[in-house]
N, CA, C and O atoms as a MOPAC input file, in Angstrom:
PM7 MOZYME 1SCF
protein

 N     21.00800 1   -35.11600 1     1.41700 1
 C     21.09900 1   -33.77500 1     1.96300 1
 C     21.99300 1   -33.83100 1     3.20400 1
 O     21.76700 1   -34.61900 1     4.12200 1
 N     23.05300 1   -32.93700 1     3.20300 1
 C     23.59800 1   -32.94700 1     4.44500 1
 C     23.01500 1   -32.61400 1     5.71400 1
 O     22.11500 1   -31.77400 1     5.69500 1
 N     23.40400 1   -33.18100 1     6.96100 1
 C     23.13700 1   -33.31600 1     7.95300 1
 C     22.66500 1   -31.68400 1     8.92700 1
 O     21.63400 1   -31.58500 1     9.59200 1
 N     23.57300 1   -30.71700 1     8.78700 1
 C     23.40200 1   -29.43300 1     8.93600 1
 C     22.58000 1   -29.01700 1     8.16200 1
 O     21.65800 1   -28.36700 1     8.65500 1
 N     22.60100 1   -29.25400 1     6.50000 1
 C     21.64700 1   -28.32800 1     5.87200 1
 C     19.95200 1   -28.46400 1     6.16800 1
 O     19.10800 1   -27.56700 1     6.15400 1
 N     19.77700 1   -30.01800 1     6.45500 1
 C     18.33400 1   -30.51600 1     7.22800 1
 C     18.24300 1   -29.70300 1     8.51000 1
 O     17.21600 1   -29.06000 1     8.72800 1
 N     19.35900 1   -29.69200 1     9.45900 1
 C     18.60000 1   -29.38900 1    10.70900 1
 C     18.01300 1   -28.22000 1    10.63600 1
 O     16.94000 1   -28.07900 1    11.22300 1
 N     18.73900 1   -26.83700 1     9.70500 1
 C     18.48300 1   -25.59300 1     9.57900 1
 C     17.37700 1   -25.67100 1     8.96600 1
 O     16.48600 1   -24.98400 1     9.46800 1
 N     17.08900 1   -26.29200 1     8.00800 1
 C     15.28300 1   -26.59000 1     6.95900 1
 C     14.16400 1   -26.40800 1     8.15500 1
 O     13.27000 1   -25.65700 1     8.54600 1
 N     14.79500 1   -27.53000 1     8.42800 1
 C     13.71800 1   -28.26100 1     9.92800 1
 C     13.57300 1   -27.09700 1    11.09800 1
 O     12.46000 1   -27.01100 1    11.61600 1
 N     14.24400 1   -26.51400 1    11.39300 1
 C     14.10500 1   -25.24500 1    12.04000 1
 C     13.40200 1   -24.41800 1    11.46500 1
 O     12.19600 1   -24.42900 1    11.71600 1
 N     13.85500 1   -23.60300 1    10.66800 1
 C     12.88400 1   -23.18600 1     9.64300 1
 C     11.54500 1   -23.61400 1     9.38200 1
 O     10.84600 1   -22.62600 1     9.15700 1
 N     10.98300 1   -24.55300 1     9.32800 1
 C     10.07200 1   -25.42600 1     9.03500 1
 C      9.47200 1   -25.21700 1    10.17300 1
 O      8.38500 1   -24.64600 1    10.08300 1
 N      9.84800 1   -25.51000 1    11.25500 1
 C      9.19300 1   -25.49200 1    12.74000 1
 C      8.73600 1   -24.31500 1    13.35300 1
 O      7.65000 1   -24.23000 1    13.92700 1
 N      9.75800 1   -23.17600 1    13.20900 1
 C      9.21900 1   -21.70000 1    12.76200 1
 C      8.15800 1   -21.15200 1    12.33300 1
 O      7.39100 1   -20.41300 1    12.95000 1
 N      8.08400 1   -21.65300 1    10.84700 1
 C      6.95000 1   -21.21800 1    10.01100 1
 C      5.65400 1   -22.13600 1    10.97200 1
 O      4.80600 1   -21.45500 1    11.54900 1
 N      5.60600 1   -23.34700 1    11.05500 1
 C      4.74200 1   -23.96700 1    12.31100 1
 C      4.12700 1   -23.64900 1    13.37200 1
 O      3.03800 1   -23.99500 1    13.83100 1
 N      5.06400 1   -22.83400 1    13.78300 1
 C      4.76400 1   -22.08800 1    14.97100 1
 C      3.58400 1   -20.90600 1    15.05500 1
 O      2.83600 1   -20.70100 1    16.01100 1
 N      3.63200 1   -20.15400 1    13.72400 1
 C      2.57600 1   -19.20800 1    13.66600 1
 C      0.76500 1   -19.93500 1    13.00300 1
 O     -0.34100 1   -19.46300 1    12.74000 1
 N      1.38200 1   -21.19300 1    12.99700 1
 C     -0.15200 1   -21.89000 1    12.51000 1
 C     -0.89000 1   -22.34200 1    13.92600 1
 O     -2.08000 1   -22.51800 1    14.18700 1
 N      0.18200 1   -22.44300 1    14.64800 1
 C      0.12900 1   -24.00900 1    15.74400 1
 C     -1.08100 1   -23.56200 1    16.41800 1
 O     -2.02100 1   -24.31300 1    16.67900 1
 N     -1.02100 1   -21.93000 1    16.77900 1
 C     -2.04200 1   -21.41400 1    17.69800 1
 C     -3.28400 1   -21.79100 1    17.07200 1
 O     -3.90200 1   -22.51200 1    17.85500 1
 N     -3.90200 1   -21.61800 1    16.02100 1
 C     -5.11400 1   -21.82900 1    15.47500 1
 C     -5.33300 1   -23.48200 1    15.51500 1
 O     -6.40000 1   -24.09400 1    15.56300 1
 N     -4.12100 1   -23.94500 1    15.48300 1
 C     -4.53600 1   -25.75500 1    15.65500 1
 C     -5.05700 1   -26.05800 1    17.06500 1
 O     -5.93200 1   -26.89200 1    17.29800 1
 N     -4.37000 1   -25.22100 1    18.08300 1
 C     -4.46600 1   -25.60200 1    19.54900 1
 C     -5.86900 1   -25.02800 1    19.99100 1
 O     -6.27300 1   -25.18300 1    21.14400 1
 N     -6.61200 1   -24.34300 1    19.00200 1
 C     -7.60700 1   -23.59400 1    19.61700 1
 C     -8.68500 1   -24.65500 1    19.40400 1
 O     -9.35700 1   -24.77300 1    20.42900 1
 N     -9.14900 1   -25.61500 1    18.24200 1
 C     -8.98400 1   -26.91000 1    18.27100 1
 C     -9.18400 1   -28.32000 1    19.09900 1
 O    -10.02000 1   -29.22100 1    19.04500 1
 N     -8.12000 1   -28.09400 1    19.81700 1
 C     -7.57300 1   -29.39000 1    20.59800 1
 C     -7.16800 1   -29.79200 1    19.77700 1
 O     -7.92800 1   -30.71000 1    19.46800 1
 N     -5.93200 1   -29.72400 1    18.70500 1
 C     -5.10500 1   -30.26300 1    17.91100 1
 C     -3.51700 1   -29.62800 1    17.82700 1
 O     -3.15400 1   -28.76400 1    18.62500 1
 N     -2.69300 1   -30.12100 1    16.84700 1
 C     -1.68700 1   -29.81400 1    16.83900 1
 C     -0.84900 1   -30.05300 1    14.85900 1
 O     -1.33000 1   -29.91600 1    13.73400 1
 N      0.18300 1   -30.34700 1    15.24700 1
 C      0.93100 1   -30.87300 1    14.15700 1
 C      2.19400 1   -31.08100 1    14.52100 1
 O      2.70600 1   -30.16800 1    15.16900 1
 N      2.99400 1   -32.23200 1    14.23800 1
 C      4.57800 1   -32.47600 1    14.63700 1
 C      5.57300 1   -32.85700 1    12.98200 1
 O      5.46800 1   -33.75200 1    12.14400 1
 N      6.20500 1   -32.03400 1    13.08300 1
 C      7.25900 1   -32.57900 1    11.41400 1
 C      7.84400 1   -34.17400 1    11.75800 1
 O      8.27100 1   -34.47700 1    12.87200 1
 N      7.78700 1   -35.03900 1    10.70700 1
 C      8.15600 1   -36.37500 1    11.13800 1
 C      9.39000 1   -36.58900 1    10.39900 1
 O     10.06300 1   -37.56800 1    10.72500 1
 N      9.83400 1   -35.77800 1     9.38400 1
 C     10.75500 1   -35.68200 1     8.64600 1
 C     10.69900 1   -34.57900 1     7.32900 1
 O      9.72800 1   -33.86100 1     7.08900 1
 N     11.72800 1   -34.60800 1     6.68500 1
 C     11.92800 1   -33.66700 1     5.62600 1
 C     13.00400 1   -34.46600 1     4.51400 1
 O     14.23100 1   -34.37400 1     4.47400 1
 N     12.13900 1   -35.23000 1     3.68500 1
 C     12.46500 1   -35.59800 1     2.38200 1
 C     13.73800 1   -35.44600 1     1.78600 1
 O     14.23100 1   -34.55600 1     2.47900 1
 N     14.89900 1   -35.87500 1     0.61400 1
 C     15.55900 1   -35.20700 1     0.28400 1
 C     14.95700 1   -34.67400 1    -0.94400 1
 O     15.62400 1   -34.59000 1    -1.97500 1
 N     14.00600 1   -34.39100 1    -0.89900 1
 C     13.28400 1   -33.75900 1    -2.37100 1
 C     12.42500 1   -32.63500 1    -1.85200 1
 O     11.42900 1   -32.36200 1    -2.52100 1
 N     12.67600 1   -31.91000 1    -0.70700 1
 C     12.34400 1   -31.11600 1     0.07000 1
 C     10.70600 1   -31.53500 1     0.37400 1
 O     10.16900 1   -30.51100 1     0.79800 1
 N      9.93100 1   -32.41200 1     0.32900 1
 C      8.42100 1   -33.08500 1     1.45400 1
 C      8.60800 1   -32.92800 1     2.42800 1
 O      9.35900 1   -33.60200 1     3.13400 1
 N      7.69300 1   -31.57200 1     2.88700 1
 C      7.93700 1   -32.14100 1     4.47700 1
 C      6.74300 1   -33.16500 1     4.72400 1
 O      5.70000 1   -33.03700 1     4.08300 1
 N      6.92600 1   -34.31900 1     5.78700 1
 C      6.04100 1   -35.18100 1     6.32800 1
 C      6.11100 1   -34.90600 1     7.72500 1
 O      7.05800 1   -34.69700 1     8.48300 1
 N      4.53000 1   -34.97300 1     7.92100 1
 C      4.11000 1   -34.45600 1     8.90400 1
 C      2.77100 1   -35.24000 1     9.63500 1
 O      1.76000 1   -35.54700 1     9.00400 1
 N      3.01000 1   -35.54100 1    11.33600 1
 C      1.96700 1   -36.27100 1    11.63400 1
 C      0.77600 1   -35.22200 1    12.59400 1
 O      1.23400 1   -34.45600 1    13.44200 1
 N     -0.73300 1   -35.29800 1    12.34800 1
 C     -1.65800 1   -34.51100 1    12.57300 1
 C     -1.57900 1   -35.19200 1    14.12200 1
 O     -1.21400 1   -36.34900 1    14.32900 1
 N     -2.08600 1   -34.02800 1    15.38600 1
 C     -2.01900 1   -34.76900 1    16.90900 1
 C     -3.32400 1   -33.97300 1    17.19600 1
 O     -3.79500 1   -32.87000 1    16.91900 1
 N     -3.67000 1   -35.09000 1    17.89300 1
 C     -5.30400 1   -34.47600 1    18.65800 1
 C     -6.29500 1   -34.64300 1    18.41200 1
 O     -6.85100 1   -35.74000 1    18.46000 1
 N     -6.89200 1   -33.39600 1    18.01400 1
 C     -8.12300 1   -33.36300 1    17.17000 1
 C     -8.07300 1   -33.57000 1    15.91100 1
 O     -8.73400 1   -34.42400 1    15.31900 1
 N     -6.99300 1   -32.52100 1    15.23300 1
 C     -6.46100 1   -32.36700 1    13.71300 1
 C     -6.73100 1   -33.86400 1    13.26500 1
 O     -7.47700 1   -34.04900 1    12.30400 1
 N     -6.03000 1   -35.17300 1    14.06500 1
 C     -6.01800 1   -36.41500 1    13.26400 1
 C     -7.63900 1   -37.36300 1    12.95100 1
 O     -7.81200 1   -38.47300 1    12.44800 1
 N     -8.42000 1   -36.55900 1    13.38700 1
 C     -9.87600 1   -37.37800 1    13.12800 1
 C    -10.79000 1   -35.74700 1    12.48800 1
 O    -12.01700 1   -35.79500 1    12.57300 1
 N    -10.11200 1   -34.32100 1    11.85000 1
 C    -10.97800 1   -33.64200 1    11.59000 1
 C    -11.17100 1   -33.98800 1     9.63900 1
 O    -10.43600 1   -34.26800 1     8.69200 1
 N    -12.80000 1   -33.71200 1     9.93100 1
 C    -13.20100 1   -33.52900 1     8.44800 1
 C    -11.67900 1   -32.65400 1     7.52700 1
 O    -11.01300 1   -32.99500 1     6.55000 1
 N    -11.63700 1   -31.51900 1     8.38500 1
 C    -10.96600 1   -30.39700 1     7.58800 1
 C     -9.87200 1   -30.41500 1     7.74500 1
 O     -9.38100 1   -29.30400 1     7.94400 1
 N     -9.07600 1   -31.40000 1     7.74800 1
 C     -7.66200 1   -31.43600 1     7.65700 1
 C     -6.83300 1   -31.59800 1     6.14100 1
 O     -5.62600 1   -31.35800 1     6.10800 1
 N     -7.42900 1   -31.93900 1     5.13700 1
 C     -6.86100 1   -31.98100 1     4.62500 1
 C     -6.73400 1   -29.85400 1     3.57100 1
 O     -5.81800 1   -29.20000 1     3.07000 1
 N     -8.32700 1   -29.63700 1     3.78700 1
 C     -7.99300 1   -28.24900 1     3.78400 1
 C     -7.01300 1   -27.38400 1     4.62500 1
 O     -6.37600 1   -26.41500 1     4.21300 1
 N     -7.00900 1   -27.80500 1     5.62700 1
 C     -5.97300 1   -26.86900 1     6.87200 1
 C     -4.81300 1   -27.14700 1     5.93500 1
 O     -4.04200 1   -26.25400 1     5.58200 1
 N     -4.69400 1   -28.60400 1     5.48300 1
 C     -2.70800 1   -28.88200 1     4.88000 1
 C     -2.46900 1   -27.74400 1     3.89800 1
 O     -1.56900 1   -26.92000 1     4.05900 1
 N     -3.50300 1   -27.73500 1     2.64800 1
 C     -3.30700 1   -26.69400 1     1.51400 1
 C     -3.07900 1   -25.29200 1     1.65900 1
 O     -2.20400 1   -24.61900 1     1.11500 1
 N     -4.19900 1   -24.83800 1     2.66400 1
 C     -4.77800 1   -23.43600 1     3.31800 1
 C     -3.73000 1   -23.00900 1     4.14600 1
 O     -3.26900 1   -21.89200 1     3.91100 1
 N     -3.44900 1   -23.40100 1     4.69600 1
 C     -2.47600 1   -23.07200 1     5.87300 1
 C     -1.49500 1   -23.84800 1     5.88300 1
 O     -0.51800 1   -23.40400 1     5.28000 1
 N     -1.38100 1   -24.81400 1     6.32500 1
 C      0.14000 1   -25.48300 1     6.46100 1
 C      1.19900 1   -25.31400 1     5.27900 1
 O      2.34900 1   -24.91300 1     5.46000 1
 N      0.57600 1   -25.72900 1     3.86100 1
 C      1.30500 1   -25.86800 1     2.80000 1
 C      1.81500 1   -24.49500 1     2.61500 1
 O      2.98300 1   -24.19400 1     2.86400 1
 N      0.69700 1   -23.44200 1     2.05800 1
 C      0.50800 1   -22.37600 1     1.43100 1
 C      2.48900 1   -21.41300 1     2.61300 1
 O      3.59400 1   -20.92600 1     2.37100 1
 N      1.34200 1   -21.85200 1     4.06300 1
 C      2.51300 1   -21.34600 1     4.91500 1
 C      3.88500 1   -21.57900 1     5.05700 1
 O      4.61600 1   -20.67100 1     5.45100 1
 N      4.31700 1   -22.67900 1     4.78400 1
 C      5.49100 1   -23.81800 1     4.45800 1
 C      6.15700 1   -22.77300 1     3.06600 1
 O      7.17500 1   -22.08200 1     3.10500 1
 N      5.56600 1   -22.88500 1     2.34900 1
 C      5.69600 1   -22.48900 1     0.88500 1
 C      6.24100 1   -21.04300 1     0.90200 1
 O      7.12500 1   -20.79400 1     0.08200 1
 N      5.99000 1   -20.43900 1     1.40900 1
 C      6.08700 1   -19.00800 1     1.41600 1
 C      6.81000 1   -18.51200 1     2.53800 1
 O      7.44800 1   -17.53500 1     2.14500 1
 N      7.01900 1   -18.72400 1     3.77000 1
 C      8.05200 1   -18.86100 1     4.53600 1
 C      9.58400 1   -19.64000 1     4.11500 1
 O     10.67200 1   -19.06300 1     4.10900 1
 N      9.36300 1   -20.97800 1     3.79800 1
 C     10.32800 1   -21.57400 1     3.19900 1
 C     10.64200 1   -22.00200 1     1.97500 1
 O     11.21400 1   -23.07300 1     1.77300 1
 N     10.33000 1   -21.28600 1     1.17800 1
 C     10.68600 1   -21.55100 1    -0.45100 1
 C     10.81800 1   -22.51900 1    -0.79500 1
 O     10.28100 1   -22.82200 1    -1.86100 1
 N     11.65500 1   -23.57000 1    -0.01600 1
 C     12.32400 1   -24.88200 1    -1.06200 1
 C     12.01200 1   -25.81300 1    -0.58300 1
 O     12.66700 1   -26.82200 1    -0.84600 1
 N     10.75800 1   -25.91800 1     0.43200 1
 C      9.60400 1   -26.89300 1     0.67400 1
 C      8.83500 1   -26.77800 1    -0.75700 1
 O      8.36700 1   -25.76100 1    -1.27000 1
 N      8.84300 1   -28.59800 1    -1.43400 1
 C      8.22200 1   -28.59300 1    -2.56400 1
 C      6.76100 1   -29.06600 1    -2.35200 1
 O      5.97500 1   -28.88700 1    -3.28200 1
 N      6.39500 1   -29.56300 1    -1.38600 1
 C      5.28800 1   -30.11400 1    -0.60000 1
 C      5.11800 1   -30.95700 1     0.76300 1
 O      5.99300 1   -31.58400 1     1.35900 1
 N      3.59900 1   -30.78800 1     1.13400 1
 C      3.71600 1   -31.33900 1     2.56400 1
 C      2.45900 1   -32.53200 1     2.26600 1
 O      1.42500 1   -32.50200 1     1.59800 1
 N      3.06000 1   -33.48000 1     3.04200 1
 C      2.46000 1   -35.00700 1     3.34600 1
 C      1.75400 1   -34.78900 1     4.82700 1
 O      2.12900 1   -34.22400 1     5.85400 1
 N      0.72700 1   -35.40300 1     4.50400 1
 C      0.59400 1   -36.30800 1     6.15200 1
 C     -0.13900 1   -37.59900 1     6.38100 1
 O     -1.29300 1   -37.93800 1     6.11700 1
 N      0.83600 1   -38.20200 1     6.93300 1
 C      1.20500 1   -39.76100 1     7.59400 1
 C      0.43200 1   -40.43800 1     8.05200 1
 O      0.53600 1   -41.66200 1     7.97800 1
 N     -0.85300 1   -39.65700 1     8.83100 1
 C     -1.37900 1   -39.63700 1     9.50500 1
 C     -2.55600 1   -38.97700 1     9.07800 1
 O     -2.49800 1   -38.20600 1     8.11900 1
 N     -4.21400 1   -39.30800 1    10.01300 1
 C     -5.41300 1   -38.52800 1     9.59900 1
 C     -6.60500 1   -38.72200 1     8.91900 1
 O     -6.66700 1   -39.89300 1     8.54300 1
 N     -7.81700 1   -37.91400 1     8.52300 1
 C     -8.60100 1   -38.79700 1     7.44500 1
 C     -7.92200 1   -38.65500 1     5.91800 1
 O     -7.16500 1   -37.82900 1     5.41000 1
 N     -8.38700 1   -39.52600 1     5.58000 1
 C     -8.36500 1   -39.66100 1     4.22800 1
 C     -6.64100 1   -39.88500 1     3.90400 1
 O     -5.95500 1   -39.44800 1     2.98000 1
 N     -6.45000 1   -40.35100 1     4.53500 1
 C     -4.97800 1   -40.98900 1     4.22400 1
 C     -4.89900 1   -42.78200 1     4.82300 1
 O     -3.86700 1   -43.43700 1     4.67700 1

């Protein structure tokens, strides 16, 4: 993937992030993009609380993914690196 066409994804990506982030921070957690795949994955590491909660891997589907997905279309899925059950 070219170099421009990532940074604009990743913007995008960080965007759509942005309207989750508040409900993570309420929390004591977060989320940071660690990269973006060339098969459009975003990978992503859980910060805070998020990385030791029971419910993180629901937050990824529920919110992160679902949000990813529908803001950015050509996110084919989201990873994380980090957390339980990984």
């Amino acid at each position: 993937m070219d170099n421009q066409i990532k940074t604009d994804f990743l913007q995008k990506i960080e965007n759509a992030l942005d309207t989750i982030r508040p409900h993570l921070e309420l929390d004591g957690g977060n989320v940071a993009v660690v990269d973006l795949t060339d098969d459009m994955i975003v990978q992503i590491k859980w910060m805070g609380n998020c990385s030791a909660c029971s419910m993180s891997s629901m937050t990824m589907r529920t919110g992160i993914e679902e949000t990813l997905k529908n803001k950015v279309p050509e996110v084919k899925g989201v990873i994380a690196l980090n957390g339980v059950g990984v």
